[in-house]
C-alpha positions as CSV (number, residue, x, y, z in Angstrom):
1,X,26.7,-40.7,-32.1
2,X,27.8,-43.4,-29.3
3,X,29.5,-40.5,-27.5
4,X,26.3,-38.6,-27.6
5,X,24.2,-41.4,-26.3
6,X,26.3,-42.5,-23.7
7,X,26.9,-38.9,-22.0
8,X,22.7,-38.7,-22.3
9,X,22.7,-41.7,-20.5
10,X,24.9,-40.8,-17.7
11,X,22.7,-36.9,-17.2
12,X,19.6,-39.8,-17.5
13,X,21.3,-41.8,-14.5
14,X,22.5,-38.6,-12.3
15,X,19.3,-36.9,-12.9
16,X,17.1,-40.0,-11.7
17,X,19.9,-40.5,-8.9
18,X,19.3,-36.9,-7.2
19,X,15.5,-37.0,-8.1
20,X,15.8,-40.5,-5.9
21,X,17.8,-38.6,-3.1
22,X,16.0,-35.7,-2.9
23,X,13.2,-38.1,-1.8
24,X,15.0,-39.7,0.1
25,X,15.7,-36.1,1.9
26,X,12.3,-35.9,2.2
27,X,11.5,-38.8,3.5
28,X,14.3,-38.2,6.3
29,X,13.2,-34.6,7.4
30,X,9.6,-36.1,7.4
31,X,11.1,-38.8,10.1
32,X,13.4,-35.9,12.0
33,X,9.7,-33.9,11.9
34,X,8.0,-36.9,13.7
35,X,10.5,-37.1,16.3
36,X,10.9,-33.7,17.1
37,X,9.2,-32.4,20.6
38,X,6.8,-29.2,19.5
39,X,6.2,-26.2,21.5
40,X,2.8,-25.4,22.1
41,X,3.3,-22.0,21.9
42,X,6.0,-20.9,19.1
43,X,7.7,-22.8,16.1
44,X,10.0,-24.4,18.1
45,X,10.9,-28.1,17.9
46,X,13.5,-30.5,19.4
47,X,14.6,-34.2,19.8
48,X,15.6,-33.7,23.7
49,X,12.5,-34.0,26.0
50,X,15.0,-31.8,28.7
51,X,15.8,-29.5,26.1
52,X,11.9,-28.8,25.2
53,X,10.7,-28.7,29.4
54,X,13.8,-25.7,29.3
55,X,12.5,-23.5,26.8
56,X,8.6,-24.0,27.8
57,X,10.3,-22.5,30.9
58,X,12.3,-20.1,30.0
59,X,10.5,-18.8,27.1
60,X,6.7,-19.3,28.1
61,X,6.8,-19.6,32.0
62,X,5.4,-22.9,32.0
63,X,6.1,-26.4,32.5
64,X,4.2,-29.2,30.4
65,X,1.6,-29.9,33.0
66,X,0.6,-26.1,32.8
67,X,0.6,-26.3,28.8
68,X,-1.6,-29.2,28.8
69,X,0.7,-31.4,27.0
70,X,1.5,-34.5,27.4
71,X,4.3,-36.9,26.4
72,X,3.9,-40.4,24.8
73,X,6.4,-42.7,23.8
74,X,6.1,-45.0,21.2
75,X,5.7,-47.8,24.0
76,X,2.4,-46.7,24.6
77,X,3.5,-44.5,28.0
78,X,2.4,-41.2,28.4
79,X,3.2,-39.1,31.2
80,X,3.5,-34.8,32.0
81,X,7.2,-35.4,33.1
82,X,10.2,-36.6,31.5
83,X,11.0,-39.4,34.3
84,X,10.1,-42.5,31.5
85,X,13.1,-44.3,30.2
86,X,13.1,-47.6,27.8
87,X,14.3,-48.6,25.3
88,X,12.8,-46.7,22.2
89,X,13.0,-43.6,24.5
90,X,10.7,-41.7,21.3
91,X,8.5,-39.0,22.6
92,X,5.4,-37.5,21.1
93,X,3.9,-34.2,22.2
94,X,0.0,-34.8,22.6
95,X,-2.1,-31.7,23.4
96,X,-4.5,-32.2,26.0
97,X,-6.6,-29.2,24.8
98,X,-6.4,-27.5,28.2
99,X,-5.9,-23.8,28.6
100,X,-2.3,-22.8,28.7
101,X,-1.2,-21.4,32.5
102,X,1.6,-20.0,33.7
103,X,4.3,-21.1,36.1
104,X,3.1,-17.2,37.9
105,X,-0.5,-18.5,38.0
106,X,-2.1,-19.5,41.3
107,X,-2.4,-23.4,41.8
108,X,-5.6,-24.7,41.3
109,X,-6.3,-27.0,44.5
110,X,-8.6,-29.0,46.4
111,X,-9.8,-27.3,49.8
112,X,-9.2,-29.5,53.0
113,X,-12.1,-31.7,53.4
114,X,-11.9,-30.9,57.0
115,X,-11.5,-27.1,57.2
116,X,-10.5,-23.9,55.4
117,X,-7.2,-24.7,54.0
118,X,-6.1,-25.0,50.5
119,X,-2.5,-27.1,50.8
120,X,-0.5,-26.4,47.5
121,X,0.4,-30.2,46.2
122,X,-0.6,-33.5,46.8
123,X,2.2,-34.3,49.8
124,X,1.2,-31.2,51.4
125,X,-2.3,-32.2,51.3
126,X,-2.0,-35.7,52.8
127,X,0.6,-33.8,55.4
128,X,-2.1,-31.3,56.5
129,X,-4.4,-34.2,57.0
130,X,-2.2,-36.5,59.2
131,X,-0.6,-33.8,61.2
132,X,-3.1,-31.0,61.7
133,X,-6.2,-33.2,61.5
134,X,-4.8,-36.9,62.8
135,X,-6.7,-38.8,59.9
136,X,-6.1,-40.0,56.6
137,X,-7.7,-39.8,52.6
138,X,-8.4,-43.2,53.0
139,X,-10.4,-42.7,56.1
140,X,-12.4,-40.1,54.3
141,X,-12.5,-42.2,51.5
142,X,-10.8,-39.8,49.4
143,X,-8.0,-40.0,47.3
144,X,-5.6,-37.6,45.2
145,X,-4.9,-37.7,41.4
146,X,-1.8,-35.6,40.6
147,X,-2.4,-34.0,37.3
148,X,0.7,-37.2,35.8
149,X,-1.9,-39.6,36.9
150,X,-0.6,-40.8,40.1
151,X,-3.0,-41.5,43.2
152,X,-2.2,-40.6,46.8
153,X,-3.7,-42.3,49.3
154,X,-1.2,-41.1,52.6
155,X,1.1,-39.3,53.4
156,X,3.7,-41.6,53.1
157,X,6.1,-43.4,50.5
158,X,5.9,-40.3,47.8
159,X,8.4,-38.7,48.6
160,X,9.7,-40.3,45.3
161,X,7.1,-38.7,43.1
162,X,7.3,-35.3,44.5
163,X,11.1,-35.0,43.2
164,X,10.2,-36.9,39.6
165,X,7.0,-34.8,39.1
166,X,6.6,-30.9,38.5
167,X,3.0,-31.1,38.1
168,X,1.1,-28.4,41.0
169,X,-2.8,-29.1,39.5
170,X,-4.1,-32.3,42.0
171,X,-8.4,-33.4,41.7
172,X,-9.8,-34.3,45.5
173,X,-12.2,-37.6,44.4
174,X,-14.0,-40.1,46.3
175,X,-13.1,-43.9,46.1
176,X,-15.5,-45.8,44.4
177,X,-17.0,-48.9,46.5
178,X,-17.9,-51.9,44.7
């Protein structure tokens, strides 16, 4: 009878042991899920922000920018381009609930303020301005916000940017006097 009892006891244990790990399984795909970068457009997921801009790419002709998604790490930053680094480095995919467009699509740009042109990025426009038109945005009191949120004001010192950011979809807006 003691034999009985204690080989119950150990099926008891085992039984509560793998009901306790397959929770715990579950608990750590839930976690994998929450880290994992989703695609927009397919059931694809991964942890590597590169590895997700590649198959948007490849698969979709796109880039995030163009798929309206944007990336937030658990700091609070959120940006269209992978160029963040900290030290949780844990990305998000939030969907900005624009239409999808394609890498093939036409860029959607600001005509010159000046003339007939339609420059095709945010350097180019400021270019056009100093060099065809010898004035600035600010002089117009305009600026530039690229589709990752950054402002241009001149020509100069975004030469940086252009390299970091992939985003072609820039708003022409005046500046606001106070």
């Amino acid at each position: 009878v003691s034999q009985k009892i204690k080989s119950s006891s150990k099926r008891i244990s085992q039984s509560i042991k793998v009901s306790i790990g397959a929770e715990d399984s579950k608990q750590i795909e839930t976690e994998k899920e929450k880290n994992e970068l989703e695609c927009p457009e397919c059931n694809y997921r991964t942890r590597n922000v590169s590895t997700w801009i590649k198959h948007l790419r490849a698969k979709h002709s796109t880039s995030p920018t163009q798929a309206g998604c944007l990336l937030r790490c658990d700091c609070g930053h959120e940006s269209y381009s992978r160029g963040h680094s900290c030290e949780i480095a844990n990305f998000t995919v939030i969907f900005t609930g624009r239409p999808i467009r394609r890498l093939s699509d036409p860029a959607i740009t600001p005509q010159c303020v000046l003339c007939e042109k339609y420059p095709k990025t945010p350097c180019g426009y400021t270019h056009h301005l100093q060099y065809n038109h010898k004035t600035t945005l600010s002089a117009n009191g305009m600026f530039l916000l690229c589709s990752c949120g950054t402002r241009y004001i001149s020509h100069h010192g975004h030469e940086k940017h252009d390299k970091k950011c992939t985003g072609r979809e820039f708003t022409l807006h005046k500046v606001e006097e106070d």
